[in-house]
MMTF fields as JSON, N, C-alpha, C and O atoms, coordinates in Angstrom:
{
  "mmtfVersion": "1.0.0",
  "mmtfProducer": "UNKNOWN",
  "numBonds": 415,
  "numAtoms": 416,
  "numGroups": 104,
  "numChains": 1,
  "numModels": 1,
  "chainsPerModel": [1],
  "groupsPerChain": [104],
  "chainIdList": ["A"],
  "bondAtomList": [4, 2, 8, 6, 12, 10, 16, 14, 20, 18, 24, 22, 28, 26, 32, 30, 36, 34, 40, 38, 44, 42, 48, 46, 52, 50, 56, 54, 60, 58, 64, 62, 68, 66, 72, 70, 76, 74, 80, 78, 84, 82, 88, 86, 92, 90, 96, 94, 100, 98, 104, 102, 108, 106, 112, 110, 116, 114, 120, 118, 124, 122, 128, 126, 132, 130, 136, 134, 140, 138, 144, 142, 148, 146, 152, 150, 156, 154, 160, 158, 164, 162, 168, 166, 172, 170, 176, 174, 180, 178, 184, 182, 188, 186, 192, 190, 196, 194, 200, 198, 204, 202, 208, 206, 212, 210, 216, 214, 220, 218, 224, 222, 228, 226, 232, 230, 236, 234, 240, 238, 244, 242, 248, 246, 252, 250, 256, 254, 260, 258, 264, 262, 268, 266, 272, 270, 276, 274, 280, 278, 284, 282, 288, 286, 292, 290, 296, 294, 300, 298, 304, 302, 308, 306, 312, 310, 316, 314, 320, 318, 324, 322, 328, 326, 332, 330, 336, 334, 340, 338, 344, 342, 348, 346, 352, 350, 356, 354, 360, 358, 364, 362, 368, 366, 372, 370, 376, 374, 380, 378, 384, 382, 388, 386, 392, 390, 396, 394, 400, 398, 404, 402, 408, 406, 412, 410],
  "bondOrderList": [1, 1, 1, 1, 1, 1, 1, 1, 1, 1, 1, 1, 1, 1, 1, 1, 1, 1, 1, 1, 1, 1, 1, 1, 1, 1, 1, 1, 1, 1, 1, 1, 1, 1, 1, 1, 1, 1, 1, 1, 1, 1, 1, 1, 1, 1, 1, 1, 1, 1, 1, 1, 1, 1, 1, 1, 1, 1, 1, 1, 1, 1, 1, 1, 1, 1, 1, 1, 1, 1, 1, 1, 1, 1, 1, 1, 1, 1, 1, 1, 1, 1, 1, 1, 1, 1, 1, 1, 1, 1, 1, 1, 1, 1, 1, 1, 1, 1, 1, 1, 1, 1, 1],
  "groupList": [{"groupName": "UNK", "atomNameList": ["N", "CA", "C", "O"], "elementList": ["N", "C", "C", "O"], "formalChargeList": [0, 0, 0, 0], "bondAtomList": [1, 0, 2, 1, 3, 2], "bondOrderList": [1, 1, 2], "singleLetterCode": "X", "chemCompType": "L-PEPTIDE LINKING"}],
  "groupTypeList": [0, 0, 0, 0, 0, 0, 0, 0, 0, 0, 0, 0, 0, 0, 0, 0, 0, 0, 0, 0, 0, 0, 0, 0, 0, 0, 0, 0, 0, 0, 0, 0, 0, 0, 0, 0, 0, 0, 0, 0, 0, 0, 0, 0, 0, 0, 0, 0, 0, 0, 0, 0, 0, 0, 0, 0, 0, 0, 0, 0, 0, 0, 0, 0, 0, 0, 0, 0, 0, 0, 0, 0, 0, 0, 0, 0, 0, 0, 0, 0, 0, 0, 0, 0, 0, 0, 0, 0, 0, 0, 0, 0, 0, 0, 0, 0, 0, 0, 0, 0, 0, 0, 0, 0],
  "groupIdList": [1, 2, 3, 4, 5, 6, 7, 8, 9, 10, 11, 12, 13, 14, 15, 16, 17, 18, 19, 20, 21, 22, 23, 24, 25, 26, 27, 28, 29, 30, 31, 32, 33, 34, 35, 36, 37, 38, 39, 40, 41, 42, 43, 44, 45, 46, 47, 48, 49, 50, 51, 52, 53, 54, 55, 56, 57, 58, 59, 60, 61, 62, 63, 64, 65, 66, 67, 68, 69, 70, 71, 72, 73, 74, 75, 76, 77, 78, 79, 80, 81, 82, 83, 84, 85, 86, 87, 88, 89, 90, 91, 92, 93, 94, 95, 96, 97, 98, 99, 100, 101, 102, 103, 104],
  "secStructList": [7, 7, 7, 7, 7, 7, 7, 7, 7, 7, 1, 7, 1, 2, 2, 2, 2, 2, 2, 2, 2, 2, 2, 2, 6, 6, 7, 1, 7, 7, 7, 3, 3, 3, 7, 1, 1, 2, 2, 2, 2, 2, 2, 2, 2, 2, 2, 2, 2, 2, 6, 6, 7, 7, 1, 7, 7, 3, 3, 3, 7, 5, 1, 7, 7, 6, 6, 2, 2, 2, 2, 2, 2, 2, 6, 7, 6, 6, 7, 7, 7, 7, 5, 7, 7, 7, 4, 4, 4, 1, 1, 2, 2, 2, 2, 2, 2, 2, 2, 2, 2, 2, 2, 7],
  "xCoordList": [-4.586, -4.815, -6.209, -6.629, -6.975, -8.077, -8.043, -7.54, -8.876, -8.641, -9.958, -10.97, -10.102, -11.596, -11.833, -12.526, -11.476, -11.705, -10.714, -9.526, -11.026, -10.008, -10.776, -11.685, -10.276, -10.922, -10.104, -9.353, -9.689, -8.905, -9.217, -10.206, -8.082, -7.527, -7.619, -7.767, -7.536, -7.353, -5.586, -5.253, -4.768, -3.256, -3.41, -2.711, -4.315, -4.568, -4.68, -4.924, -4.482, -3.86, -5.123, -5.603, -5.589, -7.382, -8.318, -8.812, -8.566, -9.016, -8.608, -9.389, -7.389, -6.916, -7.661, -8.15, -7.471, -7.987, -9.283, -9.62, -10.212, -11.65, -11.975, -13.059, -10.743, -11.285, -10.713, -11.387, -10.033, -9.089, -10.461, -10.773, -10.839, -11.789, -13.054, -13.405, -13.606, -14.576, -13.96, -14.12, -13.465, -12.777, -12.855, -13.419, -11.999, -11.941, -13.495, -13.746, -14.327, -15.502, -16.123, -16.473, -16.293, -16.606, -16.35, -17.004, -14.872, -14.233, -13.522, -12.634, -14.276, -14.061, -13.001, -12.747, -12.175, -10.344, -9.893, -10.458, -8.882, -7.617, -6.571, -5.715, -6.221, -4.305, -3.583, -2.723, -3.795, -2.579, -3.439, -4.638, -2.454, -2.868, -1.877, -0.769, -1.956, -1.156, -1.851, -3.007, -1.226, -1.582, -0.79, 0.395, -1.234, -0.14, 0.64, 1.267, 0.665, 1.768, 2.016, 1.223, 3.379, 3.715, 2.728, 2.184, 2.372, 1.58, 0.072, -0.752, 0.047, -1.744, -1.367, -2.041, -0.43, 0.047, 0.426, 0.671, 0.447, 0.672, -1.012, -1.376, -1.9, -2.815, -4.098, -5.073, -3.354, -3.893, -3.245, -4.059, -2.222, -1.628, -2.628, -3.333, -2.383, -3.255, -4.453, -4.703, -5.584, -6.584, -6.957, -8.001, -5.532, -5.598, -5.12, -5.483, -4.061, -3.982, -5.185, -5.643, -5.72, -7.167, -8.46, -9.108, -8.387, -9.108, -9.103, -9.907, -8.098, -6.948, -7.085, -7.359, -6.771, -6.977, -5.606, -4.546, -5.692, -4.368, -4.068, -3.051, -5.654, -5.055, -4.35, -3.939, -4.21, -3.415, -2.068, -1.595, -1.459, 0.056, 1.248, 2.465, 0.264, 1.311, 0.721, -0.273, 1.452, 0.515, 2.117, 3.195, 1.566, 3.166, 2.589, 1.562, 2.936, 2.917, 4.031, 4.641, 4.539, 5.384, 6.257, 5.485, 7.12, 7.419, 8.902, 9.682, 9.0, 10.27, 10.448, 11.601, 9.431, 9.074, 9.894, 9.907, 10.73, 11.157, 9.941, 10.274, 9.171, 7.824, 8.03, 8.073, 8.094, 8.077, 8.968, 8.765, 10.122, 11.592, 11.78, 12.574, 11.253, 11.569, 10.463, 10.604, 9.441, 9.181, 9.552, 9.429, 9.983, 10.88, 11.975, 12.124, 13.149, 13.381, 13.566, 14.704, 12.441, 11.936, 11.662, 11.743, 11.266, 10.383, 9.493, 9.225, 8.318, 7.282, 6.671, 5.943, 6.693, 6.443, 5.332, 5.373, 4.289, 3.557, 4.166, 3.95, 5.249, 5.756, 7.081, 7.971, 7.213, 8.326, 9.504, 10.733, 8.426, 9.358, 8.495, 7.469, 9.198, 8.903, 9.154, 10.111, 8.094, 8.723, 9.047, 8.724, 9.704, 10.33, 9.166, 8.429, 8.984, 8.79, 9.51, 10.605, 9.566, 10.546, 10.055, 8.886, 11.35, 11.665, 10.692, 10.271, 10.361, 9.647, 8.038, 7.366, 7.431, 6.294, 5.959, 4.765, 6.866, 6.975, 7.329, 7.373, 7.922, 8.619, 7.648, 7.957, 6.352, 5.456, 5.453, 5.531, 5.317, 5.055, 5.863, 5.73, 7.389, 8.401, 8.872, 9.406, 8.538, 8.344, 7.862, 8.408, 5.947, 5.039, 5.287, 4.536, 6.541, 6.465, 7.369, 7.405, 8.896, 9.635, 8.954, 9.071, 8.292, 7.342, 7.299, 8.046, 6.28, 5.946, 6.713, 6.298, 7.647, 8.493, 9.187, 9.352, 9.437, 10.18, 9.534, 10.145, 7.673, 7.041, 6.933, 6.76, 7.069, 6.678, 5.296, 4.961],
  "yCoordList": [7.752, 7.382, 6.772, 5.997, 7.173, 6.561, 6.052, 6.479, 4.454, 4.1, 4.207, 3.804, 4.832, 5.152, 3.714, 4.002, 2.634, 2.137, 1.049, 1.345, -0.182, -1.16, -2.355, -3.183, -2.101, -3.257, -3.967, -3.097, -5.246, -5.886, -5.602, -6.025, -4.716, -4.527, -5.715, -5.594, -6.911, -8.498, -7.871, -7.915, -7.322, -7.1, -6.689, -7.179, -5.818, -5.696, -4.145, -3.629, -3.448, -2.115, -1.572, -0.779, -2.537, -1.314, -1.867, -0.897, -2.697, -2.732, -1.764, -1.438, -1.454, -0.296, 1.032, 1.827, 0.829, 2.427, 2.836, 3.916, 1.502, 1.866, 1.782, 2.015, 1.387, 1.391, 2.773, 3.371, 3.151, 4.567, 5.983, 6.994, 5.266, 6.455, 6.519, 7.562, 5.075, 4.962, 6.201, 7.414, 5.71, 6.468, 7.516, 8.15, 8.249, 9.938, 10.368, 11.05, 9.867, 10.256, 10.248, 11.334, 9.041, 8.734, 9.589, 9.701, 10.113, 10.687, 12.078, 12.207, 13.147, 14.322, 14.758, 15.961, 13.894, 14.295, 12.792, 12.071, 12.506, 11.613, 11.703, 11.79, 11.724, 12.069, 11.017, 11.383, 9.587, 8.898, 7.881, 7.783, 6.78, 5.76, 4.986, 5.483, 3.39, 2.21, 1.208, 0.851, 0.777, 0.304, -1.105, -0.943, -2.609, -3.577, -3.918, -4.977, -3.418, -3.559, -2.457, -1.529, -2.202, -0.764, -0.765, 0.298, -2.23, -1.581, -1.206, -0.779, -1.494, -0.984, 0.74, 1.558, 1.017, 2.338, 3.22, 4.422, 2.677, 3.456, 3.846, 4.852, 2.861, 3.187, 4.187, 4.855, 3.777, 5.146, 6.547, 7.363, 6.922, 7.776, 8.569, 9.558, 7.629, 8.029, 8.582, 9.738, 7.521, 8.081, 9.449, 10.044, 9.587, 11.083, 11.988, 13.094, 11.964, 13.359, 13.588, 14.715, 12.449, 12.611, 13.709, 14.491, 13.1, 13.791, 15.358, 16.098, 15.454, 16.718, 17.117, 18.19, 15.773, 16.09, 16.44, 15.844, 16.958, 17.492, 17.252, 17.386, 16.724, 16.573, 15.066, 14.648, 14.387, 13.195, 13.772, 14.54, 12.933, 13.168, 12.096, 12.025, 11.434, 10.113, 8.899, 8.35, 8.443, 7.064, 5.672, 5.741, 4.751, 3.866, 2.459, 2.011, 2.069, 0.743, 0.128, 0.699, -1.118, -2.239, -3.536, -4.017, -3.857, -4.414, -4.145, -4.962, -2.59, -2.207, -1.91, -1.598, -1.907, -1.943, -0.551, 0.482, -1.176, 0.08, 1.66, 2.682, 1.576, 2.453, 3.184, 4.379, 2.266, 3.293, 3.634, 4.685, 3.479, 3.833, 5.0, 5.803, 5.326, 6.338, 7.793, 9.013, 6.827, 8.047, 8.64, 9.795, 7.793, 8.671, 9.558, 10.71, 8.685, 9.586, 10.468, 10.837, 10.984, 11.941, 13.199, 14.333, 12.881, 13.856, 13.77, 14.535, 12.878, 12.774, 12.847, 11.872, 13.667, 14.198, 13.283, 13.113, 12.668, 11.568, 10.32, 9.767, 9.881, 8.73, 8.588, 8.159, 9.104, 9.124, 7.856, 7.776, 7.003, 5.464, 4.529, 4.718, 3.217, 2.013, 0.938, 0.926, -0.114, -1.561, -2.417, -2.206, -3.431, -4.597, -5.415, -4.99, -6.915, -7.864, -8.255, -7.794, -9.401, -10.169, -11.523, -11.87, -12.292, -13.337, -14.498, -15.453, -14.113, -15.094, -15.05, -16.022, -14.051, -13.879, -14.454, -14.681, -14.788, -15.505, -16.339, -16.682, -17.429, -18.502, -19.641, -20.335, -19.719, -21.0, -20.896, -21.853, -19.132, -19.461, -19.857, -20.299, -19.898, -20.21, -21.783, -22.376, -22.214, -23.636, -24.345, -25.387, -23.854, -24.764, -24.283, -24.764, -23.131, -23.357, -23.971, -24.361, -24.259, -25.27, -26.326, -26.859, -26.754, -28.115, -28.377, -29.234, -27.575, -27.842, -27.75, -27.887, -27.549, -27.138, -28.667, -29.464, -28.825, -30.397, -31.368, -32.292, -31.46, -32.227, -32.395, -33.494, -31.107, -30.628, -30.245, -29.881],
  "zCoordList": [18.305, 16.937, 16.839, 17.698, 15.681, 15.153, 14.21, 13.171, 14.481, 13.31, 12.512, 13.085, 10.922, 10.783, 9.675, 8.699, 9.708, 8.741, 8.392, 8.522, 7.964, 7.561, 6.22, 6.275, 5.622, 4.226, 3.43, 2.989, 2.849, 2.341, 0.822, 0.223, 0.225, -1.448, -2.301, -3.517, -1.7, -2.533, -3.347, -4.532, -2.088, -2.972, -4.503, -5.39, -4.696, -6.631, -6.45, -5.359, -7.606, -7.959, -7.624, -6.814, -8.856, -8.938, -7.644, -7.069, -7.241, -6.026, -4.676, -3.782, -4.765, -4.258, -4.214, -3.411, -5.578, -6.225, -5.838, -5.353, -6.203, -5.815, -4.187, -3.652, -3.555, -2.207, -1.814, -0.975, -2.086, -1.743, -1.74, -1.11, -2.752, -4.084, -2.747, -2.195, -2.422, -1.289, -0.373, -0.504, 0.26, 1.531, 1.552, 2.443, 0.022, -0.163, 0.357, 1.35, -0.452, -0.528, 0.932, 1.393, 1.729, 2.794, 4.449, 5.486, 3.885, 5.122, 4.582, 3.74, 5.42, 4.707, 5.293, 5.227, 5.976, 6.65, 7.027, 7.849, 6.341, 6.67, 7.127, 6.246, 8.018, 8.306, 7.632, 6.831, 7.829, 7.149, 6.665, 6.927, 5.609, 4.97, 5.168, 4.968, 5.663, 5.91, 4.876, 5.106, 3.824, 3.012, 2.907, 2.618, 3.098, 3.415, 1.851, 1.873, 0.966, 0.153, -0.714, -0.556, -2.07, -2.367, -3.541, -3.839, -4.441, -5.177, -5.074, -5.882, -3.925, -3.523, -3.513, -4.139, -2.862, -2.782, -3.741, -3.631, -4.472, -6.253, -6.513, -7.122, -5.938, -6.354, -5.515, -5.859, -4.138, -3.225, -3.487, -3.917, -3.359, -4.368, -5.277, -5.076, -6.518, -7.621, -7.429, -7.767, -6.672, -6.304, -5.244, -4.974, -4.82, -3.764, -4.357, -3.955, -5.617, -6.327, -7.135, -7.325, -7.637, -8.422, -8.208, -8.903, -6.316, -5.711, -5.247, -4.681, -5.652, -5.089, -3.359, -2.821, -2.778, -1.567, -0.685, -0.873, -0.198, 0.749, 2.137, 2.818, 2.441, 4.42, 4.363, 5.446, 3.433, 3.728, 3.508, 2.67, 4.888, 5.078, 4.873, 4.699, 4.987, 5.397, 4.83, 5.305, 3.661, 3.002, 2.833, 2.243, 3.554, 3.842, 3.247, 3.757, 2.659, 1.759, 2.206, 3.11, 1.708, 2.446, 1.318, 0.488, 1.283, 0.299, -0.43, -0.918, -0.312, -1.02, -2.264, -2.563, -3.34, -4.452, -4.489, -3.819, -5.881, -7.256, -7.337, -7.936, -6.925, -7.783, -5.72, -5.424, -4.94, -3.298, -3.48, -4.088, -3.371, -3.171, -3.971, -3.484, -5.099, -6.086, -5.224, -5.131, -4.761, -4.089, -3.035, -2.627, -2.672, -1.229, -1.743, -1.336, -3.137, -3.339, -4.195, -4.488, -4.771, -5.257, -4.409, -4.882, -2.871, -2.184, -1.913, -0.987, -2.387, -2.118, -0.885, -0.698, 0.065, 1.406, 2.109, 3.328, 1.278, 1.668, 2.213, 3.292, 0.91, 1.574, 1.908, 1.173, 3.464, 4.026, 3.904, 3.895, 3.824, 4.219, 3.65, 2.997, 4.073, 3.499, 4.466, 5.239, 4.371, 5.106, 4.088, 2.92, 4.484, 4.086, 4.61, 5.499, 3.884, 4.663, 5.208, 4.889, 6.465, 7.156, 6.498, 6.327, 6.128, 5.703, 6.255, 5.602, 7.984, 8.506, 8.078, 8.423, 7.397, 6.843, 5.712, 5.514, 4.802, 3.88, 3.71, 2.528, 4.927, 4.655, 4.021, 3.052, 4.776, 4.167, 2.572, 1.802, 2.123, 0.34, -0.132, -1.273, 0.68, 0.07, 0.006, -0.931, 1.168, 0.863, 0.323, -0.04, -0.073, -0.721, -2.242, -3.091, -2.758, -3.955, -4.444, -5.611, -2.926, -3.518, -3.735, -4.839, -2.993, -2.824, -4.092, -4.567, -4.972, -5.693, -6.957, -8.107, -6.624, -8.104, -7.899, -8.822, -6.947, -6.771, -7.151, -7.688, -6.927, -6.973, -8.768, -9.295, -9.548, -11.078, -11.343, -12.47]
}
């Protein structure tokens, strides 16, 4: 595996999009896209039918989101699957917003 590339989305749709859009342009063959959440992946997606590109095979976002799940099952041959987070990845946000909800 190669990896041709890694850049942080800031977790936002269109930041996605325009980084996706980079890439198309940048790399005249992709095999897959690992994208760390589903709605960045709505927006790589978008930007690869746009492009009408076809050598991407495999684009996997993470999260579980309503909008992945429909694509799997739909068919969407790109996105085979989906991750979950694990509970232990999120535990700090989950504390500092009880925190703060306790605090008011």
């Amino acid at each position: 595996m190669k990896i041709l590339d890694a850049k942080y989305a800031n977790w936002n749709r269109d930041d996605a999009f325009k980084m996706m859009q980079y890439y198309l342009t940048r790399f005249k063959h992709i095999d897959a896209v690992w994208v760390a959440d589903d709605d960045m992946m709505v927006s790589v997606l978008k930007a690869i039918d746009q492009a009408k590109r076809t050598d991407i095979k495999i684009v996997c976002g993470g999260a579980g989101s309503k909008e992945a799940v429909k694509c799997i099952m739909d068919g969407d041959k790109r996105v085979p699957a989906d991750v979950s987070y694990s509970p232990k990845f999120i535990y700090d946000a989950i504390k500092l917003t009880a925190e703060a909800c306790f605090k008011g």
